[in-house]
Chimera marker file (.cmm) of the C-alpha trace (Angstrom):
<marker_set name="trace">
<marker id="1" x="-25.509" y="-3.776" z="-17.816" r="1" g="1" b="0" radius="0.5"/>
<marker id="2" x="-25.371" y="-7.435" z="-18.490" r="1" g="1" b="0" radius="0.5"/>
<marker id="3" x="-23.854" y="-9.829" z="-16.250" r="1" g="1" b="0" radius="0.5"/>
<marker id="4" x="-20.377" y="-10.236" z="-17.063" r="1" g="1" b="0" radius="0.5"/>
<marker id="5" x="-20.561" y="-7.287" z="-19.350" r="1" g="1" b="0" radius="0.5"/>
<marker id="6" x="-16.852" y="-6.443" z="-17.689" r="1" g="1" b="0" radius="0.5"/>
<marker id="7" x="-15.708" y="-9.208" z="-18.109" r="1" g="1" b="0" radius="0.5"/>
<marker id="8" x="-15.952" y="-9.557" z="-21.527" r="1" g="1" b="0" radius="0.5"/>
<marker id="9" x="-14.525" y="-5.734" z="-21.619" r="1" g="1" b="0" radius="0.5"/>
<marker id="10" x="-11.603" y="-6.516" z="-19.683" r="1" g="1" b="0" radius="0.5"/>
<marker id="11" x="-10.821" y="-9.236" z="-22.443" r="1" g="1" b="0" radius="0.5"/>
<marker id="12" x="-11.292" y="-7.521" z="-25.217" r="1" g="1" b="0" radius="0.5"/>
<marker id="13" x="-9.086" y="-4.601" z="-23.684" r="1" g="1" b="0" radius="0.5"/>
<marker id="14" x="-6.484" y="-6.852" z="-23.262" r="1" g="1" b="0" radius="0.5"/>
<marker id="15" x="-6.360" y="-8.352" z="-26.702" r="1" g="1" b="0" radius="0.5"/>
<marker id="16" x="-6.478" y="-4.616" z="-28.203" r="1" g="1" b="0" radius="0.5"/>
<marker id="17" x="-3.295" y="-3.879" z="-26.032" r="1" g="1" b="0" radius="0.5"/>
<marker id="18" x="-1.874" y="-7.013" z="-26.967" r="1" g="1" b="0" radius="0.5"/>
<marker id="19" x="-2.698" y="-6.025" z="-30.898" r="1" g="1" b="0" radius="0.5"/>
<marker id="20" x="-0.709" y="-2.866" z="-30.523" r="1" g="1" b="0" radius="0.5"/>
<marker id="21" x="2.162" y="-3.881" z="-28.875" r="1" g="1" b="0" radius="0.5"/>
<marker id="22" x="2.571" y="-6.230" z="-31.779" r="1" g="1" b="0" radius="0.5"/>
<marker id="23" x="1.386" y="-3.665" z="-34.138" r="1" g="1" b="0" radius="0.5"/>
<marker id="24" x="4.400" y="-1.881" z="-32.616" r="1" g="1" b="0" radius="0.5"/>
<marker id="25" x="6.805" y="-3.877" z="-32.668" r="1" g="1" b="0" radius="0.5"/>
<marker id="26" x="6.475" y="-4.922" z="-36.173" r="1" g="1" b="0" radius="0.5"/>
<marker id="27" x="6.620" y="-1.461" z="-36.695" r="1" g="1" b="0" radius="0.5"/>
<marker id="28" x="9.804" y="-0.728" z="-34.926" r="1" g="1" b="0" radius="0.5"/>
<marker id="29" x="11.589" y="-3.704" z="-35.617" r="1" g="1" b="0" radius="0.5"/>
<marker id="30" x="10.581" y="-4.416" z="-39.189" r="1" g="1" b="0" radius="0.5"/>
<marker id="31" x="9.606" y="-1.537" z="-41.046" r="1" g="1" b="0" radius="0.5"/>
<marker id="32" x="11.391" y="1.321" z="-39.165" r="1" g="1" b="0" radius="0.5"/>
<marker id="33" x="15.032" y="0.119" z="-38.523" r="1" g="1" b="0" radius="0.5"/>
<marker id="34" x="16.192" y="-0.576" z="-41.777" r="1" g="1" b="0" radius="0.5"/>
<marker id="35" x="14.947" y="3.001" z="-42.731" r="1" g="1" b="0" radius="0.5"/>
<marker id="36" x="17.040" y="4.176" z="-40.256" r="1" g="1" b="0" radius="0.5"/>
<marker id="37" x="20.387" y="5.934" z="-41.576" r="1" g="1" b="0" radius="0.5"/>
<marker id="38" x="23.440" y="8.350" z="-40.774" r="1" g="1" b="0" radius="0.5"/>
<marker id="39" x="21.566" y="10.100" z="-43.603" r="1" g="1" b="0" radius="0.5"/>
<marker id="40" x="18.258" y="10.670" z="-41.963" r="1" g="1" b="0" radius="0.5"/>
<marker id="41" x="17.675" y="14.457" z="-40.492" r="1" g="1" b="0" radius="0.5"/>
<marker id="42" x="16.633" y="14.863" z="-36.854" r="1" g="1" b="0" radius="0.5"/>
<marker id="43" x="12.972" y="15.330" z="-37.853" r="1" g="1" b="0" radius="0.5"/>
<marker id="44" x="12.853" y="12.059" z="-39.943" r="1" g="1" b="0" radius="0.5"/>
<marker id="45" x="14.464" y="10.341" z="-36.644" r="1" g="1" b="0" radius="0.5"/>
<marker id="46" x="12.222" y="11.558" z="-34.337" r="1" g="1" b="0" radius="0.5"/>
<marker id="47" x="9.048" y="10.606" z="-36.790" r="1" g="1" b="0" radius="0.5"/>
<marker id="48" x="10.405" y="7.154" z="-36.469" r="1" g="1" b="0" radius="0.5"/>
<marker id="49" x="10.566" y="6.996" z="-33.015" r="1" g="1" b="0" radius="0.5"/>
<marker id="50" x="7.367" y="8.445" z="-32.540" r="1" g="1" b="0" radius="0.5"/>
<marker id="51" x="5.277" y="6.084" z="-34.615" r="1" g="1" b="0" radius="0.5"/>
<marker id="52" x="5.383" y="3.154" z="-32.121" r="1" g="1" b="0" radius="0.5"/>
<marker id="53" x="5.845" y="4.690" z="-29.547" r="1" g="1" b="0" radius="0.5"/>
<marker id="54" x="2.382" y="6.231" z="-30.188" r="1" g="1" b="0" radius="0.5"/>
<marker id="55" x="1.412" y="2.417" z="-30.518" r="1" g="1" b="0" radius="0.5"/>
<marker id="56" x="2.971" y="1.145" z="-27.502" r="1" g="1" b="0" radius="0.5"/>
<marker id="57" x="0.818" y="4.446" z="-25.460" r="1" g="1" b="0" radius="0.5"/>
<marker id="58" x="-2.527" y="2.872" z="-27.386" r="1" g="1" b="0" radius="0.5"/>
<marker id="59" x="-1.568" y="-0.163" z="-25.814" r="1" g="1" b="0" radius="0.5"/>
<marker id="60" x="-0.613" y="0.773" z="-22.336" r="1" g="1" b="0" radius="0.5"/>
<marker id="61" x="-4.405" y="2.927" z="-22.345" r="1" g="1" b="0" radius="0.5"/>
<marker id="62" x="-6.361" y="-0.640" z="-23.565" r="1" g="1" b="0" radius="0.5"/>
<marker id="63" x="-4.250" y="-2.824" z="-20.839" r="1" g="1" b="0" radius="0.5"/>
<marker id="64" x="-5.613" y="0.050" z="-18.339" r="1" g="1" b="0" radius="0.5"/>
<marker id="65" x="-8.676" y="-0.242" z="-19.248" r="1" g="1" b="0" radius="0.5"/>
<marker id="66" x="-8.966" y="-3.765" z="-19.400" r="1" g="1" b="0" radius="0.5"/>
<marker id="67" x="-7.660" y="-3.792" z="-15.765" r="1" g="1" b="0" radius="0.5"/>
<marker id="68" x="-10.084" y="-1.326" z="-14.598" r="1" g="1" b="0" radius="0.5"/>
<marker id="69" x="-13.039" y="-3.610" z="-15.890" r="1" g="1" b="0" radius="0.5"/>
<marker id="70" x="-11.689" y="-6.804" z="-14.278" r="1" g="1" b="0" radius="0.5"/>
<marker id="71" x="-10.913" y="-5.089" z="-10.985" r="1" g="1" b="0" radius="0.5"/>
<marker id="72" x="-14.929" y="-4.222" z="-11.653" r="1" g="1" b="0" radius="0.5"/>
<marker id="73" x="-15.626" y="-7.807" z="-12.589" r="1" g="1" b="0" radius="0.5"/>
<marker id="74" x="-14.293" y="-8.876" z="-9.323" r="1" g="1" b="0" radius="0.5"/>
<marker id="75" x="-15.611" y="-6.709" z="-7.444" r="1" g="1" b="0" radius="0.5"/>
<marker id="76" x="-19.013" y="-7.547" z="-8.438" r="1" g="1" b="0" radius="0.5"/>
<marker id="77" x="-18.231" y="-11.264" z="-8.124" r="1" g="1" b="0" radius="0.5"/>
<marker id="78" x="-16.881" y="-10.835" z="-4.381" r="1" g="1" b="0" radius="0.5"/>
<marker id="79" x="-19.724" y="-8.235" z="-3.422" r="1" g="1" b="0" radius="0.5"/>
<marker id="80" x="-22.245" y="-8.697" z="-0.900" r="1" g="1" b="0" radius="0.5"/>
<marker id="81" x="-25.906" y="-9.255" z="-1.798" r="1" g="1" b="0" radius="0.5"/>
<marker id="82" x="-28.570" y="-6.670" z="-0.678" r="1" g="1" b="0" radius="0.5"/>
<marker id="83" x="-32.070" y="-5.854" z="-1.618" r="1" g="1" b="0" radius="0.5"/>
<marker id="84" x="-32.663" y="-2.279" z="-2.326" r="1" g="1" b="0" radius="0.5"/>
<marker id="85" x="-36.340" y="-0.851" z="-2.630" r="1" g="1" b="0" radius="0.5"/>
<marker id="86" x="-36.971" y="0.529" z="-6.203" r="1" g="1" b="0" radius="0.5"/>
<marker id="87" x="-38.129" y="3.891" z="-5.597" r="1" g="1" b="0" radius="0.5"/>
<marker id="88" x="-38.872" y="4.735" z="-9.190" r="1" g="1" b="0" radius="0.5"/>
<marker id="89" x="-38.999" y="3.649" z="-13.126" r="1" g="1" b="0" radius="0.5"/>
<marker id="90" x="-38.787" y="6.990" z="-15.859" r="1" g="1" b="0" radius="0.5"/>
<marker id="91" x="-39.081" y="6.270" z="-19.376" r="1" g="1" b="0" radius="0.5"/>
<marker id="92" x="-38.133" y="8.396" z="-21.570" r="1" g="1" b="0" radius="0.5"/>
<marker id="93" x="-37.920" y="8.891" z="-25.545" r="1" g="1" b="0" radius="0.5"/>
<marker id="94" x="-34.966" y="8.558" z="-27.607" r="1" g="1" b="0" radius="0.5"/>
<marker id="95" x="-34.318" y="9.417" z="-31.200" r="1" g="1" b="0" radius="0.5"/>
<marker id="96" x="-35.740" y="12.444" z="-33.469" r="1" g="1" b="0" radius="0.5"/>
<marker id="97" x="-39.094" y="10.579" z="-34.241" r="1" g="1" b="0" radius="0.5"/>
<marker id="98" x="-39.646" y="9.641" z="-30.393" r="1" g="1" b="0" radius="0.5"/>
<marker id="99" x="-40.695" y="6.007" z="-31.092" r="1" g="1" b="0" radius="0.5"/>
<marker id="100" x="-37.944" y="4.749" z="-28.917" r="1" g="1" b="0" radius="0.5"/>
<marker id="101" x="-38.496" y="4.416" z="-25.318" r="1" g="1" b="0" radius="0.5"/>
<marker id="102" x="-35.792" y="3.177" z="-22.842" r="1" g="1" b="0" radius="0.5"/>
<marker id="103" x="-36.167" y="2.855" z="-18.494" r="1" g="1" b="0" radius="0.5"/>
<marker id="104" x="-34.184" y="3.767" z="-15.591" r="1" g="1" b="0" radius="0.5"/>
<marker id="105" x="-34.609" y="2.139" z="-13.059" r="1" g="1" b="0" radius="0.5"/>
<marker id="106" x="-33.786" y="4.086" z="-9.311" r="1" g="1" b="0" radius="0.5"/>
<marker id="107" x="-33.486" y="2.096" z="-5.842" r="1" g="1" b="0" radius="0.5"/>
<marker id="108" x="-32.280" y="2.639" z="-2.588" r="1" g="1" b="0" radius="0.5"/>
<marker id="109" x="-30.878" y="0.685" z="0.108" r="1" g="1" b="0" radius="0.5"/>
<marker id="110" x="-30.028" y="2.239" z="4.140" r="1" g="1" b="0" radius="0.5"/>
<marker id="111" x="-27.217" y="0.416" z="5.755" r="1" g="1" b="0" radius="0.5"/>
<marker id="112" x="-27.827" y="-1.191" z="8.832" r="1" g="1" b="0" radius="0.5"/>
<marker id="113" x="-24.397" y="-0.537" z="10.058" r="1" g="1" b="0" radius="0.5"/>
<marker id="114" x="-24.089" y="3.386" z="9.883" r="1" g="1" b="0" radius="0.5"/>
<marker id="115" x="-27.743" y="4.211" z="8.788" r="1" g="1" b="0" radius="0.5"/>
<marker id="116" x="-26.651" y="5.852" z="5.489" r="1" g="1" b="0" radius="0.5"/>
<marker id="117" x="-28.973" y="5.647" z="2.851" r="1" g="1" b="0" radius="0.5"/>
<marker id="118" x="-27.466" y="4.978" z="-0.964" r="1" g="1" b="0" radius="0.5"/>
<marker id="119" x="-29.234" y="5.134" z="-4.242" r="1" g="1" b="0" radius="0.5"/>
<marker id="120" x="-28.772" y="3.528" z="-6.631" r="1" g="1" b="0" radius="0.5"/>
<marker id="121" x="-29.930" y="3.597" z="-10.923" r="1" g="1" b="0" radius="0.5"/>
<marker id="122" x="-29.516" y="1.238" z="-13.921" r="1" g="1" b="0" radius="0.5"/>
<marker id="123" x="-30.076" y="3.344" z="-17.216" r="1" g="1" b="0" radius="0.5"/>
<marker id="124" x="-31.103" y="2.787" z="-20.653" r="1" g="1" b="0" radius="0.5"/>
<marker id="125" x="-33.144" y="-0.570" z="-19.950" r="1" g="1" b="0" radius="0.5"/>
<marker id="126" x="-34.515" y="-1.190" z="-23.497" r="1" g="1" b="0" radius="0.5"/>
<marker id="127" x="-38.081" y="-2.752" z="-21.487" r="1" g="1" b="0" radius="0.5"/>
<marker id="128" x="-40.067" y="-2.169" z="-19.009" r="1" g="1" b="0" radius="0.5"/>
<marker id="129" x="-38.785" y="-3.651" z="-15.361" r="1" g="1" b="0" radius="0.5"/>
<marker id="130" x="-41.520" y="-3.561" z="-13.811" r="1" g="1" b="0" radius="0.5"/>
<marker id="131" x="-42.248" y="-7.525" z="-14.873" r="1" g="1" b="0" radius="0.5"/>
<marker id="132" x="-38.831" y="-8.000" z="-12.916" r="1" g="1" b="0" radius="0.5"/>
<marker id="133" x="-39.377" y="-6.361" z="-9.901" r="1" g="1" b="0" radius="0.5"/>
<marker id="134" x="-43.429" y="-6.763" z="-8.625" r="1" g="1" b="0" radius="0.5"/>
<marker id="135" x="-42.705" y="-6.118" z="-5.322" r="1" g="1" b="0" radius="0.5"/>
<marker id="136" x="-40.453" y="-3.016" z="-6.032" r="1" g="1" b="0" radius="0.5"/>
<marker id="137" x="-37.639" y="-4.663" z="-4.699" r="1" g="1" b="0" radius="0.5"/>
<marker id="138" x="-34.502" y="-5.232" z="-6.808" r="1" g="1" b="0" radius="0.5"/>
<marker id="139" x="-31.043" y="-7.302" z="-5.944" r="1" g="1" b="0" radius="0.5"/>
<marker id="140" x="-27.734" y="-5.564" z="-5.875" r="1" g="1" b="0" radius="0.5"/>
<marker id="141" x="-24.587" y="-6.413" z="-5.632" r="1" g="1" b="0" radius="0.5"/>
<marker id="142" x="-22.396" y="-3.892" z="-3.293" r="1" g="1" b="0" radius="0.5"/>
<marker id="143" x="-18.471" y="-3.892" z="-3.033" r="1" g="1" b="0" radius="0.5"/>
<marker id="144" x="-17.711" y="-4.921" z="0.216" r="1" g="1" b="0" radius="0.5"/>
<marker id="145" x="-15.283" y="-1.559" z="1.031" r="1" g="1" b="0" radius="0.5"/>
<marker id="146" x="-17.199" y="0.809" z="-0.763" r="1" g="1" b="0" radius="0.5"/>
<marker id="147" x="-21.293" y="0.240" z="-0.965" r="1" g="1" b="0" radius="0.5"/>
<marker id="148" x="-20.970" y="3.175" z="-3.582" r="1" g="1" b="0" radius="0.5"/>
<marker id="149" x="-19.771" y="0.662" z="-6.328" r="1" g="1" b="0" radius="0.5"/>
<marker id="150" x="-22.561" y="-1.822" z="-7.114" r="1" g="1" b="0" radius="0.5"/>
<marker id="151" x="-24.582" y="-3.986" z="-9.928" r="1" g="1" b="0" radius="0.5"/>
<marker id="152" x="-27.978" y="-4.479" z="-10.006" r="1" g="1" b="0" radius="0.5"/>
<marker id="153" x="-29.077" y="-7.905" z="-10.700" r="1" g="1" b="0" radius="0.5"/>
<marker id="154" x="-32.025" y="-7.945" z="-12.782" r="1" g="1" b="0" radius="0.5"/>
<link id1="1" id2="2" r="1" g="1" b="0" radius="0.2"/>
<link id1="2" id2="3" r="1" g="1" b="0" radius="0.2"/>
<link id1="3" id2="4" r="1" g="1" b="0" radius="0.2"/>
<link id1="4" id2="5" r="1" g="1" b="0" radius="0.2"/>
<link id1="5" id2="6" r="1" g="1" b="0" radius="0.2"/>
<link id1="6" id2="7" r="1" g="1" b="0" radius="0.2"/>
<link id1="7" id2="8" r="1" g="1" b="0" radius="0.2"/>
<link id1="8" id2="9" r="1" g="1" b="0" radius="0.2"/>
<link id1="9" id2="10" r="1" g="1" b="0" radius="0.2"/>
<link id1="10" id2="11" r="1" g="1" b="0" radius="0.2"/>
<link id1="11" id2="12" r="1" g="1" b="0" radius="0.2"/>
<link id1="12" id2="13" r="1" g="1" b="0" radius="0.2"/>
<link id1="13" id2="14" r="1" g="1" b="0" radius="0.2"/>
<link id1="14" id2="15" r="1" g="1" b="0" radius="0.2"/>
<link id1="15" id2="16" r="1" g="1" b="0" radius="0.2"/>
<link id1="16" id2="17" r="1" g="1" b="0" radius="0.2"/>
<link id1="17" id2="18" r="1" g="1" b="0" radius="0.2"/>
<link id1="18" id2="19" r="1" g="1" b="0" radius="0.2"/>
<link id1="19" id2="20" r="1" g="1" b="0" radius="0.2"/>
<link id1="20" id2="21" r="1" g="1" b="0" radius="0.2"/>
<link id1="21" id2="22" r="1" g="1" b="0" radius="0.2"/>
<link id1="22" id2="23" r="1" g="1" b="0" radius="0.2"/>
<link id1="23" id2="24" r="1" g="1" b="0" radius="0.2"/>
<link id1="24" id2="25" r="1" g="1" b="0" radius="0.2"/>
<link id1="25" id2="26" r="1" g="1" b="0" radius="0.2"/>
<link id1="26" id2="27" r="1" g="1" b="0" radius="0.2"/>
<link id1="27" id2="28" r="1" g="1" b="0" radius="0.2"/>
<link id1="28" id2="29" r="1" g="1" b="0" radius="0.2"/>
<link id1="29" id2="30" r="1" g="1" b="0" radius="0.2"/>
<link id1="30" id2="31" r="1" g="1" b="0" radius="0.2"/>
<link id1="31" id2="32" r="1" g="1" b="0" radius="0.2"/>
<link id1="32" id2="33" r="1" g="1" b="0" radius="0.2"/>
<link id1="33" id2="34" r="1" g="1" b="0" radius="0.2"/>
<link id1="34" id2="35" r="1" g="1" b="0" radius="0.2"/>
<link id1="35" id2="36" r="1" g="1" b="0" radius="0.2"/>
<link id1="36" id2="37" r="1" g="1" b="0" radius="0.2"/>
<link id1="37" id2="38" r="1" g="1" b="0" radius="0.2"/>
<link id1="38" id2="39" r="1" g="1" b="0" radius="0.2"/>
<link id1="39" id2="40" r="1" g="1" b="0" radius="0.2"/>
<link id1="40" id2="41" r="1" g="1" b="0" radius="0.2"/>
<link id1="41" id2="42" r="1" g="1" b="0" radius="0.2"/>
<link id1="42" id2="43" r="1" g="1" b="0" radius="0.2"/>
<link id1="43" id2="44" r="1" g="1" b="0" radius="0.2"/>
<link id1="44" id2="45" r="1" g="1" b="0" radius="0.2"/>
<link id1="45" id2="46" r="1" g="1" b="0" radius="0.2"/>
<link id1="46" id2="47" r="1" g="1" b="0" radius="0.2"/>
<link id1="47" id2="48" r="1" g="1" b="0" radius="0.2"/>
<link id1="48" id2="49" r="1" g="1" b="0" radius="0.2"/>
<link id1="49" id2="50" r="1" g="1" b="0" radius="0.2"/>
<link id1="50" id2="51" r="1" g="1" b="0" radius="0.2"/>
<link id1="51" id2="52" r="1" g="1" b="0" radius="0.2"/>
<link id1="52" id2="53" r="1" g="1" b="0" radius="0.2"/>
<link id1="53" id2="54" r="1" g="1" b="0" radius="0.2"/>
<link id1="54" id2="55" r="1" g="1" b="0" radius="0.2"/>
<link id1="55" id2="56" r="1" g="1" b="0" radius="0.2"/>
<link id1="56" id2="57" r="1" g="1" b="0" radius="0.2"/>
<link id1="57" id2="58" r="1" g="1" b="0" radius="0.2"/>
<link id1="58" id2="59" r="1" g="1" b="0" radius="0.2"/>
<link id1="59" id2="60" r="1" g="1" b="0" radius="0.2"/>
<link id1="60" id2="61" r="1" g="1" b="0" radius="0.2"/>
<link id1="61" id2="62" r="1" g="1" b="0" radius="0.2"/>
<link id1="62" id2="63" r="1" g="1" b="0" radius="0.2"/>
<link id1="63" id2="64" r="1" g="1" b="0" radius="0.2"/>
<link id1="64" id2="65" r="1" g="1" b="0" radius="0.2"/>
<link id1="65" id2="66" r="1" g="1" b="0" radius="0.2"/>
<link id1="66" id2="67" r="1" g="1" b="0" radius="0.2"/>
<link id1="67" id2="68" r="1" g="1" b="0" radius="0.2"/>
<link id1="68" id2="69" r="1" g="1" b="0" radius="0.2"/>
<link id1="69" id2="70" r="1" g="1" b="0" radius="0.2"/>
<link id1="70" id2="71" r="1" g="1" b="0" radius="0.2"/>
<link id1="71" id2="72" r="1" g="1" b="0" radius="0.2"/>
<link id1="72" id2="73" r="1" g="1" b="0" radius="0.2"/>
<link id1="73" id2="74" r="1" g="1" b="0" radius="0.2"/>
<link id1="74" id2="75" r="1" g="1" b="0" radius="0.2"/>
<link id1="75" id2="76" r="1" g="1" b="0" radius="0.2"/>
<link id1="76" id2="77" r="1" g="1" b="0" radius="0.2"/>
<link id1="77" id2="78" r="1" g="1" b="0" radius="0.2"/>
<link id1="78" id2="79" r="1" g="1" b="0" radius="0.2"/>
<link id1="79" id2="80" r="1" g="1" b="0" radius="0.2"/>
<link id1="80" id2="81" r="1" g="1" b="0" radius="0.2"/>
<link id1="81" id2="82" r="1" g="1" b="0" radius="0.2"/>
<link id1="82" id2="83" r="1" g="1" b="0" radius="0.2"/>
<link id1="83" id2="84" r="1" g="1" b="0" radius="0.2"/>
<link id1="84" id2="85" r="1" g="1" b="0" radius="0.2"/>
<link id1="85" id2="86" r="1" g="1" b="0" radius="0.2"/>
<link id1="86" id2="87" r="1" g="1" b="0" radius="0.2"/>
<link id1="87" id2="88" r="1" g="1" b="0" radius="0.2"/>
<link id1="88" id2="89" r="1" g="1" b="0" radius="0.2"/>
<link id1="89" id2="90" r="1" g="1" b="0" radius="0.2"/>
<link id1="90" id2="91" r="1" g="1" b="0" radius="0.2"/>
<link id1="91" id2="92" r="1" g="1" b="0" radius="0.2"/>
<link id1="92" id2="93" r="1" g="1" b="0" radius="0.2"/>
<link id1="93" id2="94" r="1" g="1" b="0" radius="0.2"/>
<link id1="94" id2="95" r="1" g="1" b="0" radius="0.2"/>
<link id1="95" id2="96" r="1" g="1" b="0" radius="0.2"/>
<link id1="96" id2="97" r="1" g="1" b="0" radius="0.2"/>
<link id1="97" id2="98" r="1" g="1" b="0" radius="0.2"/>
<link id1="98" id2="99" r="1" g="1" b="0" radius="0.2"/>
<link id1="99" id2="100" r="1" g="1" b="0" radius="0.2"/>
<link id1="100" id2="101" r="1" g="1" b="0" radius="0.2"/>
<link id1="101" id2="102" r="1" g="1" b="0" radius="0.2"/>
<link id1="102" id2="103" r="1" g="1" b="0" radius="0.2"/>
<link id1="103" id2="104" r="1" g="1" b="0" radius="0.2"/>
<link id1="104" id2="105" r="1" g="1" b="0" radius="0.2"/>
<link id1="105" id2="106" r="1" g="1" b="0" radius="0.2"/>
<link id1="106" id2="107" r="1" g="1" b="0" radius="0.2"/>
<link id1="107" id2="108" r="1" g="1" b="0" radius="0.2"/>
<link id1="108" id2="109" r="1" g="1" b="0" radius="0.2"/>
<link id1="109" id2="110" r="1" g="1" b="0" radius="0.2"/>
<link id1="110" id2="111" r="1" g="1" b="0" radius="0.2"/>
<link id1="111" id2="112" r="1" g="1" b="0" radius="0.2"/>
<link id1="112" id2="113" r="1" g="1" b="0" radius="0.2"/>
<link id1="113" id2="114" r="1" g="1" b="0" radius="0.2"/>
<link id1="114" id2="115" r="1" g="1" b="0" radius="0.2"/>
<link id1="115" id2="116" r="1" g="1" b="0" radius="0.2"/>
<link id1="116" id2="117" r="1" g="1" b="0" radius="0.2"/>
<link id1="117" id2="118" r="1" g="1" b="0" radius="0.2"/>
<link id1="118" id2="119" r="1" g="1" b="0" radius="0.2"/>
<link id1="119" id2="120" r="1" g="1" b="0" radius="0.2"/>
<link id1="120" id2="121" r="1" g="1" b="0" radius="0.2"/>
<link id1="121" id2="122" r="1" g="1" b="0" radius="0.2"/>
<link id1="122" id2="123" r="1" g="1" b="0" radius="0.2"/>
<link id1="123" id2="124" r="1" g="1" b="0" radius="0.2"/>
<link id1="124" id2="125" r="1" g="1" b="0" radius="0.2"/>
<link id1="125" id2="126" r="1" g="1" b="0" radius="0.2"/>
<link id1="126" id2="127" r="1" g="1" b="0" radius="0.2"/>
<link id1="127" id2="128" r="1" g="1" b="0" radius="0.2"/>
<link id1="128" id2="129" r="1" g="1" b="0" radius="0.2"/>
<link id1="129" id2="130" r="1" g="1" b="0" radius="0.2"/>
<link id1="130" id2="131" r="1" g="1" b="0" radius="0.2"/>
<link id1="131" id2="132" r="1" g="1" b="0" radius="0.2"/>
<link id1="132" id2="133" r="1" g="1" b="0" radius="0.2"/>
<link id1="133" id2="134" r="1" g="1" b="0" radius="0.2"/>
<link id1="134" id2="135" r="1" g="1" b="0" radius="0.2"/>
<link id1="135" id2="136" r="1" g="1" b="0" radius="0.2"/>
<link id1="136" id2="137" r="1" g="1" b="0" radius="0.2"/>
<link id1="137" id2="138" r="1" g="1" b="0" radius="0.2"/>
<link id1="138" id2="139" r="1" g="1" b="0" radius="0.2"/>
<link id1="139" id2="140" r="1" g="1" b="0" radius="0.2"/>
<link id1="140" id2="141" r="1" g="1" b="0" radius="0.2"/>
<link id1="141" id2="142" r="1" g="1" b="0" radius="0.2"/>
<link id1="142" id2="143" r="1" g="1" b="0" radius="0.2"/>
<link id1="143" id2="144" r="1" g="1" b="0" radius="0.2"/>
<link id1="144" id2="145" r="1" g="1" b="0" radius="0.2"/>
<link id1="145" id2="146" r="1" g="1" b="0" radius="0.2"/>
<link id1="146" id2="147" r="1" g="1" b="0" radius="0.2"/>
<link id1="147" id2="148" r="1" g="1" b="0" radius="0.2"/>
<link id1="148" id2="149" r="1" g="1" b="0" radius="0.2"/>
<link id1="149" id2="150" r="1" g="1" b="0" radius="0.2"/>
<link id1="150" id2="151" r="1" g="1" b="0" radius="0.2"/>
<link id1="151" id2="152" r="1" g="1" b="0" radius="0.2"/>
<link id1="152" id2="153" r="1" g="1" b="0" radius="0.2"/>
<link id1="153" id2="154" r="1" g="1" b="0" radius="0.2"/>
</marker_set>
């Protein structure tokens, strides 16, 4: 993952929930009320209720979403440093013809404090980080409540 990877997510999250509450409005508001009539059965009223109201859900799910990645973003900006020994790099082939090779990367850190040891793995590293990490350790970035959330810093 890329540094500020969430960041960018969260953003982009936000403006999607921000396009479909507009989306629904000017769905509501302009296109469905004047359809709606004393003539219109209960099925063609409850089609035009549903239809943004389908919008405005799309748009609750994105603004979710985009809060989940920032409370990740900060999380990662507010964690505590450690250095984590990189117990092993797999490659492994992707793709039908087996010409693409991507790396995970596995490390582990024990806590001082309780003695626990965690693990921790970055996946689908298009190269080789070995260059990055010659003395097998690797940087990562804990949450300060949890040491189960994390970002390695390569």
């Amino acid at each position: 993952m890329k540094r500020h990877e969430n960041l960018k997510s969260a953003i982009l999250a936000f403006c999607a929930a921000l396009l479909f509450l507009a989306a629904g409005l000017v769905v509501n508001f302009v296109l469905i009320r004047p359809l709606i009539s004393e003539d219109n059965s209960a099925l063609e009223l409850l089609i035009y209720r549903f239809t943004p109201l389908l919008l405005f859900i799309a748009a609750a799910m994105f603004a979710i979403a985009g809060g989940y990645a920032l409370a990740n973003e900060i999380m990662i900006e507010k964690g505590d440093e450690i250095v984590a020994d990189v117990t092993g790099i797999k490659e492994y082939f992707v793709g039908k013809d087996s010409n693409s090779v991507h790396y995970n990367l596995f490390a582990e850190w024990k806590c001082p404090a309780n003695g626990k040891v965690y693990k921790y793995q970055l996946k689908n590293l298009p190269g080789n980080p070995q260059q990055k990490v010659p003395d097998n350790k690797v940087t990562v970035k804990i949450s300060k409540s949890d040491p189960r959330q994390y970002f390695i810093m390569l």
